[in-house]
N, C-alpha and C positions, 0 to 999 in steps of 0.2 A: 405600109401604112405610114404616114406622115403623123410624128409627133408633134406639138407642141414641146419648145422650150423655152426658158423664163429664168434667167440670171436670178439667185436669190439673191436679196440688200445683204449690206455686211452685217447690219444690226441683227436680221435674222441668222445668217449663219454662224454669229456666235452665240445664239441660243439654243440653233441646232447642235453643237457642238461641245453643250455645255451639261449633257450628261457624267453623272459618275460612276462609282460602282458602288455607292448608296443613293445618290439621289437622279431620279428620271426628270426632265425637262415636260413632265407631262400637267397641264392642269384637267384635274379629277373633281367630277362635280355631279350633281342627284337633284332629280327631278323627283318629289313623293307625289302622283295624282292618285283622283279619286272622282268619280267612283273607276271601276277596272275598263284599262284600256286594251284591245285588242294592239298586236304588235305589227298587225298588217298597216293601220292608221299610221303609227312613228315610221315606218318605212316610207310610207308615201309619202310623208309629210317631206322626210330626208331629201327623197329622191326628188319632189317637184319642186323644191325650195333651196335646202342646203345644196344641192348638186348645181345649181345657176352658178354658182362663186365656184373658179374651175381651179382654183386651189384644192379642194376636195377630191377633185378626180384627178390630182400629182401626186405622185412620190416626189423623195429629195434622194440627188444624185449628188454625194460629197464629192470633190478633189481637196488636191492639195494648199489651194489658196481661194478656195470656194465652194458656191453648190450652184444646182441647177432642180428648175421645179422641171418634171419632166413627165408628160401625162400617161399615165398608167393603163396600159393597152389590155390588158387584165382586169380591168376591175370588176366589183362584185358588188351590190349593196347587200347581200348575205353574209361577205366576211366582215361587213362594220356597222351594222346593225344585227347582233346577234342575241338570237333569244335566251336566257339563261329560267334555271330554275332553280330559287332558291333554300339551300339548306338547312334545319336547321336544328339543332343539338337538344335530347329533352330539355325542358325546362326553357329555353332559352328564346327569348324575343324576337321579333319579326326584326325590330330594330337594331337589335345585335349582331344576327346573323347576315346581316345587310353590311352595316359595318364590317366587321369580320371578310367579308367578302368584296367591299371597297379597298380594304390594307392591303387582299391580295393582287390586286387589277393595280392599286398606285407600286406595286412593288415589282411589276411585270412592263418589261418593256413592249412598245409598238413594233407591229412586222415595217423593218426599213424597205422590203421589198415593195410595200403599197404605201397607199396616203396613209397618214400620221395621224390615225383619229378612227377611234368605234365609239360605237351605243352599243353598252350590255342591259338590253331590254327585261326584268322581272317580271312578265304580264300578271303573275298572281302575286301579290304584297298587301298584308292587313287587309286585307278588302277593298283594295286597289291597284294600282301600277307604280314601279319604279325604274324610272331609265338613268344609268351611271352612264355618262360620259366619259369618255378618254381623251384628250385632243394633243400634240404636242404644240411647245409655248413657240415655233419657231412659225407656226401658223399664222398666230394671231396673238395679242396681249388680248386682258379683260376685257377692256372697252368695249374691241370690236369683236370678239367672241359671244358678249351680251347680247351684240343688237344681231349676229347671226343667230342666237338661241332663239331670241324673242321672234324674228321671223317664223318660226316655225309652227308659232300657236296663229291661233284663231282669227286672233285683231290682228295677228303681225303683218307688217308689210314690208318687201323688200325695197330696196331703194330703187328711183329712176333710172341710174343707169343699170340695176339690173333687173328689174320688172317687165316682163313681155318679152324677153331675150334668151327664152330659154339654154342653158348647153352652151352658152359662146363666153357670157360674162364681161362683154365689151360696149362701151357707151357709142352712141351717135357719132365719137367724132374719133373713136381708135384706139381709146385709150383703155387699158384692161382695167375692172370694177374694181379688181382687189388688188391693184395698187396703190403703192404711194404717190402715182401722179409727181415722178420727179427721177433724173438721172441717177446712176450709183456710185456718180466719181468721187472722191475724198471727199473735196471741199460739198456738197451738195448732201453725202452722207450727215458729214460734220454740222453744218451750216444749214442746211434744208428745212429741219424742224423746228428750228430756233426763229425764224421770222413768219413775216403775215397774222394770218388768222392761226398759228397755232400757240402764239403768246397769250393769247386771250385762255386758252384752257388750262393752262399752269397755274391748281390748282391753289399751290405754294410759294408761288416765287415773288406776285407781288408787281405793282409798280414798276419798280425800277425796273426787272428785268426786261419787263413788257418796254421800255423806253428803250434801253439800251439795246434789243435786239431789232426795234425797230428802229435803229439808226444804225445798225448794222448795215441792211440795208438800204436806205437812204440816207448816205453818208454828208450829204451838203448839209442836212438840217443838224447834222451835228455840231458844227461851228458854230449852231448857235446856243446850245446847251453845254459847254467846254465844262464849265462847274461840274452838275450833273453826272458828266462820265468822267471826271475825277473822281466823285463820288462814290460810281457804281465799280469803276474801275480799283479804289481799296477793298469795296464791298466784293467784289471776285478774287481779287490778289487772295484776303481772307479764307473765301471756301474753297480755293486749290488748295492752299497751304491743309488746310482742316483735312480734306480729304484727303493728304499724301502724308500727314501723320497722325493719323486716326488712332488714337488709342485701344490697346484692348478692352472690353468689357470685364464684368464681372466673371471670374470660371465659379460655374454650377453645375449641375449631375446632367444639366442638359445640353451641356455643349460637349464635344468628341466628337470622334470619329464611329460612326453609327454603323450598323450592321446591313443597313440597305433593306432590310422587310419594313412596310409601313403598317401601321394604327393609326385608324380614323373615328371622328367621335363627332355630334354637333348635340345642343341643346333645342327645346323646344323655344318659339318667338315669345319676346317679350315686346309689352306692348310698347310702338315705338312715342306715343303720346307722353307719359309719366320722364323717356329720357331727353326729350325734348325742355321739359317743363324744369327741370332740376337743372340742363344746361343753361337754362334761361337764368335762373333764380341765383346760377355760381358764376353767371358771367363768361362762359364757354360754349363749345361747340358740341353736336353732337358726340362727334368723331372724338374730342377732346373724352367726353362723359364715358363711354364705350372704352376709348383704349383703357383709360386709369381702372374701371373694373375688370379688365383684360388682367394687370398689370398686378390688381389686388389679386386676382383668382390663382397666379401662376408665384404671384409670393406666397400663398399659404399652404400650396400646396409643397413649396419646396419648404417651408417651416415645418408641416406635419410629417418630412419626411427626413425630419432635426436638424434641417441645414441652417445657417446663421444667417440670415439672408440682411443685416443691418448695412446701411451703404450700399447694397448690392445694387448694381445697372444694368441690365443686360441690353443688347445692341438690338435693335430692328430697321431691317431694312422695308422702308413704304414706299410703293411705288406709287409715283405722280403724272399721271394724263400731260402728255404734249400734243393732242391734235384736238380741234374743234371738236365740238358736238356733232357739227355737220356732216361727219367725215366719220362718224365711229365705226360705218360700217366698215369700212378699209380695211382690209385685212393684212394682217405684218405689225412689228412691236414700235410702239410711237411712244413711249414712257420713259418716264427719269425715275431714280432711286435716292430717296434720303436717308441717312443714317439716324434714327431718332431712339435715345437710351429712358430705355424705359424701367421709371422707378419702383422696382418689385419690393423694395426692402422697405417702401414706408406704407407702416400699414393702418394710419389716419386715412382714410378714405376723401376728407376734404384738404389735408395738408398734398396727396396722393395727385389730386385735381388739380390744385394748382400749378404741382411741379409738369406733368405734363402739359396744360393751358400754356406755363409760361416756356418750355421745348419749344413746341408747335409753331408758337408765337415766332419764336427765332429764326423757326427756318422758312419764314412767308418771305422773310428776302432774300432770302437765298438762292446761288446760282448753283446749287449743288447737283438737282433732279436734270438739270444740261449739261452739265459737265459730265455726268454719271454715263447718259446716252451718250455722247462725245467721245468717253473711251470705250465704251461698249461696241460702237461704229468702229472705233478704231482694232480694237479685239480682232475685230471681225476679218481687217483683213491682213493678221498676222496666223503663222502655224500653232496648231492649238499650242505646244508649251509656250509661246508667248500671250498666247490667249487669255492661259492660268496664272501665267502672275500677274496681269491684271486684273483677274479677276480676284484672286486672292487678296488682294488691296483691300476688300470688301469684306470678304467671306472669311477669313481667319480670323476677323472681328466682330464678329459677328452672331448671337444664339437664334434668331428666328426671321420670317417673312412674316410684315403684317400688313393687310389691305383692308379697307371699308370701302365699301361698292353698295350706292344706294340704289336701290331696285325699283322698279314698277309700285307704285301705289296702291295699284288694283290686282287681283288675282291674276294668273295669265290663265288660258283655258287650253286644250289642246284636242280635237275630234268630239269638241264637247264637255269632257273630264276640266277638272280644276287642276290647274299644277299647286297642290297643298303646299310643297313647301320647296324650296329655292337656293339651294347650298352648295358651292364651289371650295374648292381648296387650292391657293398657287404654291407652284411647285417651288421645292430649294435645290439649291448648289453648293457645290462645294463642300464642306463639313455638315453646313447650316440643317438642323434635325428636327425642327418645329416651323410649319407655317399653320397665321392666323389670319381665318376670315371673318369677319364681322360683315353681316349682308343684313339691308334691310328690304323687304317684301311686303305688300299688301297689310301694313299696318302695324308690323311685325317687325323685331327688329332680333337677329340672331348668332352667334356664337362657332364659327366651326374649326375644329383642330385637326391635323395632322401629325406625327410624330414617327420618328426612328422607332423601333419598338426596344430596343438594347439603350438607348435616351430617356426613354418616357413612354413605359411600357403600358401606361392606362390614363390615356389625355383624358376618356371621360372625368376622372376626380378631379382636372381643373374645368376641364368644360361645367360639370356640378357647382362649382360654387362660383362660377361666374354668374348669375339669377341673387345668390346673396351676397355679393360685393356690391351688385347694386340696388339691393333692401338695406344695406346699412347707408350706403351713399343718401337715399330717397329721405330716409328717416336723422339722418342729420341736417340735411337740409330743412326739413319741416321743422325742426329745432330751433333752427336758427334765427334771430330776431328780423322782423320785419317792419316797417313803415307803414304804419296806416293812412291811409291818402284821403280819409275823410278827416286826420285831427290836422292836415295842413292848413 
């Protein structure tokens, strides 16, 4: 039998690479539908859709200074979409015992012998279905992991190059669907995603960057902006220096070296209309309003648990889109990472706002979420202890992973059923013992945690008052004096 193989990018192979022995490289995420779905329907769904993108049907074949995708002449769609049934202890919630059952799947590694990725299918849950995903992050980042899920419902559509092509995964003109569409030498590694149309999707960086990578280049037109890239060029001097002496954060109960079993926890959606209106009314962003109650819910909960948390900062790493929209399906990691400290010790709710507005603020010119990829490329093609202290650059400064990922508008549907609700968790590295998701869906806008269990043995008590961080936030707002636009 003649295999398929397929060089993994360096980017990828140092995410492959970048498990620990507490943290998996897996993103863990949950589909709630409703009414109950037969688990014949998500297999097919799997099999005529997900299985097009022939990354699915590879294992990863590590060496010493690489990997290789390499198509799994075994495969099953029984060993990755598998039915489970769930347990669940007197007294105890459909919804706990699900959780409970999420901690144990993020805390359990993927078979390396096959593809990198199951469906633990629930066909009975509340009076409907829940399907957990596994996938590892060397597959794919958010982006394009989103628009492979969203494929899978109803309205989804795959892209042109891979619609009608069953099983091959290859466009018109040769090129594999779930690539990068780019060689893997250094420079092209290093340099690849930093021009064209993927400056346009850098979500943070702003102007200048988009200038200066587009004159990267097209280096003629640069002679004529000499200013400019003096300019931009202290503005980078800057965020190398910042990221090679990155400060510690705050130490709290939630940073260590964790035990490697996970607890998982999310809230129910708040409406995304009411966070909208309060970002509007303070002069902020969504993303802005969200983290600062993030930020309030995980202060008070290390208060209630008599820590002193005044000054306290603790570090989150947010990952930042490098590729167009056009492109999301692409599968392979195309993202940069910010380091944004986030203020848990102030627990003004609008003093709380501003200090992160004015973060946020900072790092829109920022060439940090490029540089971030840049060594991560570079990681990639060194032997993992070189790997680790670059990575460690990061992660020894570091208490949590934080992402907002805004979702579909409208419900997704899936053989019919509604996917109720819409929750993802990205994985951490290295020490790092909490990630936060913030997802918004169908009108909804919602909360989910992750945690070490020897870190933060019950995320729900912050996930809980994440809902009244932001009823104090709403309600000082509506306080606040306004303008009437009829006495002008």
């Amino acid at each position: 039998m003649n295999l398929t193989h397929h060089p993994m990018t360096r980017v990828d192979t140092a995410w492959r690479r970048m498990d620990t022995d507490v943290n998996l490289m897996m993103i863990v995420g949950v589909w709630i539908i409703a009414p109950r779905l037969p688990i014949a329907t998500m297999r097919e769904r799997v099999q005529t859709r997900m299985l097009r993108f022939e990354r699915f049907r590879q294992k990863v074949v590590l060496g010493t200074f690489g990997a290789e995708w390499i198509d799994d002449d075994h495969f099953d769609i029984n060993r990755h979409v598998i039915a489970e049934k769930l347990h669940r202890r007197r007294g105890q919630s459909a919804r706990s015992a699900l959780q409970q059952r999420m901690g144990e799947l993020a805390s359990t590694p993927l078979d390396p012998a096959h593809p990198l990725w199951a469906f633990h299918y629930f066909e009975d849950y509340d009076g409907g279905s829940a399907s957990v995903c596994r996938i590892h992050h060397c597959i794919g980042d958010g982006v394009a992991l989103n628009s492979v899920m969203t494929a899978l419902c109803d309205d989804g559509e795959l892209p042109p190059q891979i619609d009608g092509k069953a099983g091959n995964g290859h466009d018109p003109h040769g090129a594999r669907a779930d690539d990068h569409h780019r060689g893997d030498t250094v420079a092209e590694t290093l340099l690849g995603p930093l021009t064209g149309l993927a400056v346009k999707a850098i979500d943070l960086t702003g102007d200048a960057v988009a200038k200066s990578l587009h004159w990267l280049a097209h280096p003629g037109e640069a002679l004529t902006a000499a200013r400019d890239v003096a300019a931009d060029g202290v503005q980078l001097a800057s965020d190398v220096a910042a990221m090679a002496l990155l400060p510690d954060d705050s130490k709290t109960r939630l940073k260590g070296h964790g035990s490697g079993s996970k607890v998982v926890a999310w809230c129910e959606p708040l409406p995304l209309e009411p966070v909208k209106t309060v970002g509007k009314a303070l002069g902020a962003s969504v993303n802005d309003v969200l983290l600062s109650c993030v930020a309030g819910a995980i202060g008070r909960h290390l208060r209630e648990q008599g820590d002193d948390t005044h000054g306290c900062d603790i570090r989150a790493l947010v990952p930042v889109n490098l590729r167009p929209l056009s492109e999301a399906w692409q599968l392979g990691n195309r993202f940069g990472l910010v380091p944004l400290l986030v203020p848990v010790g102030i627990e003004n709710p609008i003093e709380r706002l501003g200090v992160v507005h004015a973060r946020m603020q900072a790092l829109k010119t920022s060439y940090q979420p490029v540089l971030a990829y840049g060594l991560l490329a570079l990681s990639g093609l060194l032997v993992e202890p070189g790997q680790r202290v670059i990575s460690n650059l990061f992660l020894d400064k570091t208490t949590a992973v934080m992402t907002n990922v805004p979702g579909p508008p409208q419900p997704l549907r899936i053989g019919g059923a509604a996917v109720r609700q819409s929750i993802f968790w990205v994985p951490s590295s290295g020490d790092v013992g909490m990630g936060v998701s913030i997802i918004s869906y169908a009108g909804g806008v919602q909360f989910g945690l992750i945690t070490d269990k020897k870190l933060c043995p019950r995320p729900e008590r912050i996930i809980e008052r994440f809902g009244d961080e932001f009823d104090k936030l709403l309600l000082l707002t509506m306080m606040l004096p306004w303008d009437d636009p009829a006495a002008a």
